[in-house]
Structure formats: structure tokens, C-alpha cells
C-alpha positions as MATLAB code, in Angstrom:
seq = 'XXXXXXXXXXXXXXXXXXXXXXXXXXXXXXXXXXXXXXXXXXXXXXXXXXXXXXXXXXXXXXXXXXXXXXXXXXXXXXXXXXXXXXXXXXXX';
ca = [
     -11.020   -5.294   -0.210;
     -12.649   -7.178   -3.322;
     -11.068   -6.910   -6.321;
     -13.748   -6.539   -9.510;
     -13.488   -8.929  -11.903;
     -10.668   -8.785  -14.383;
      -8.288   -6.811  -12.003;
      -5.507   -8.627  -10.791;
      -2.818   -6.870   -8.882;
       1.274   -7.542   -9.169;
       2.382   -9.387   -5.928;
       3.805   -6.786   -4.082;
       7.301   -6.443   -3.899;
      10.561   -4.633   -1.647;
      12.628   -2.444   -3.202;
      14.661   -2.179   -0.307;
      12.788    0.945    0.896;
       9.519    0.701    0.722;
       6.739   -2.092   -0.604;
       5.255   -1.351   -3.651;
       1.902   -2.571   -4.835;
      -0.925   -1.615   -7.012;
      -5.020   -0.907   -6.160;
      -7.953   -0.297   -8.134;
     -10.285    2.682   -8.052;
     -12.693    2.758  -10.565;
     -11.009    0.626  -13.368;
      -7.955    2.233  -12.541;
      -4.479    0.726  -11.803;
      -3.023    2.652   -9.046;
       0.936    2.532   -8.457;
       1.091    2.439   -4.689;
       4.250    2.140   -1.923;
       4.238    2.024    1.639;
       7.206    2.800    3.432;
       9.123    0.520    5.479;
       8.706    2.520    8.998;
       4.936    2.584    7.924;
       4.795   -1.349    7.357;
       6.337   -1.829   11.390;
       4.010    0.259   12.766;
       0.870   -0.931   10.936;
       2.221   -4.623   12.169;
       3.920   -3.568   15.083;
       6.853   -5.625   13.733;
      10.368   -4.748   13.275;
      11.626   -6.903   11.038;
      13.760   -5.619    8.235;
      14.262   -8.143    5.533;
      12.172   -8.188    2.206;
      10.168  -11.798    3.235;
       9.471  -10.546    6.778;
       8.547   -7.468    5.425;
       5.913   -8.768    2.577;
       4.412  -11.049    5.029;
       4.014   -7.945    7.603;
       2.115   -6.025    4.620;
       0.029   -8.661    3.509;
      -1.144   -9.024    6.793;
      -2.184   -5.764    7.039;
      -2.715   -5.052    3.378;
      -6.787   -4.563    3.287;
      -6.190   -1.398    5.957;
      -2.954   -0.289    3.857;
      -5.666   -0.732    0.711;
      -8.475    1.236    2.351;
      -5.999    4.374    3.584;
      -4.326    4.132    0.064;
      -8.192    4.504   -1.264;
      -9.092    7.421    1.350;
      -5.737    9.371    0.322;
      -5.963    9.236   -3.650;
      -9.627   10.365   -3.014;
      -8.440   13.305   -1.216;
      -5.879   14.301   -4.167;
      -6.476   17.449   -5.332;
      -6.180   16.476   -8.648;
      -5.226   12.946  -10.637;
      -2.136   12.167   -9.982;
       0.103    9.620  -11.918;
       3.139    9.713   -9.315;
       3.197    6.757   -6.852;
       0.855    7.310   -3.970;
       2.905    6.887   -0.715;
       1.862    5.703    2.742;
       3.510    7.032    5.153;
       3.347    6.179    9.063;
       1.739    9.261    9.533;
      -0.800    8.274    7.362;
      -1.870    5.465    9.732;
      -3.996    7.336   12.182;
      -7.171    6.839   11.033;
];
């Protein structure tokens, strides 16, 4: 995914859950997480330390990008809350 100019995202980082990392949609930062059952089946990996797991994600981070994209399109409504990936969110 290309980033316009200007926007640059914070590295993405473990909380010990989940992965959290931001997009942009329109000028718009976008808090987003994936969780960590999500990350091992995106990268069919299984690894559950915070450096395994960043590498996993940014290996698969332009897919995780475009399903974050396709699911805060489909909101309802705008949303401030963190937008979640979830492995269900994966079959596309």
C-alpha cells in the first residue's frame, strides 16, 4: 500500500495481545490492531514472542492494510475505537 506524502505511520508495536498499527484513509490516521491468533494464521506462523511476531506482520502487513481498509469502509458509521482484525476477518 503507498503511503501519500506526508503520512508516516508509528512502527507497529506488541502489546502482548495484539499488534497495533496505524493506516491512512483519506488524510486520516486510523488506530488499527490485529490480534495475535490473526497474525499466525495470516503467516501461518506460530511464534509467540513480540520480535517474531512484528516480523510475521510486516510480512504480511500490505494484506492486513488492505482488509483493515475494506472493514473501516464497511463501518456503519465513523468510528474512533481501534479497528480490530480478527482471524475471521482473513477470508477474503
Amino acid at each position: 500500500m503507498s503511503e501519500p506524502s506526508g503520512f508516516v505511520a508509528a512502527p507497529p508495536r506488541w502489546d502482548r495481545n495484539r499488534v497495533l498499527f496505524e493506516i491512512e484513509d483519506d488524510g486520516r490516521r486510523v488506530a488499527c490492531a490485529i490480534s495475535l491468533q490473526a497474525i499466525q494464521d495470516a503467516s501461518g506462523r506460530r511464534f509467540h514472542d513480540g520480535v517474531r511476531l512484528l516480523d510475521c506482520f510486516g510480512k504480511v502487513r500490505t494484506r492486513i492494510e488492505r482488509i483493515a481498509l475494506g472493514k473501516l469502509h464497511a463501518r456503519p458509521h465513523e468510528d474512533d475505537q481501534v479497528l480490530t482484525i480478527w482471524s475471521g476477518d482473513l477470508d477474503d
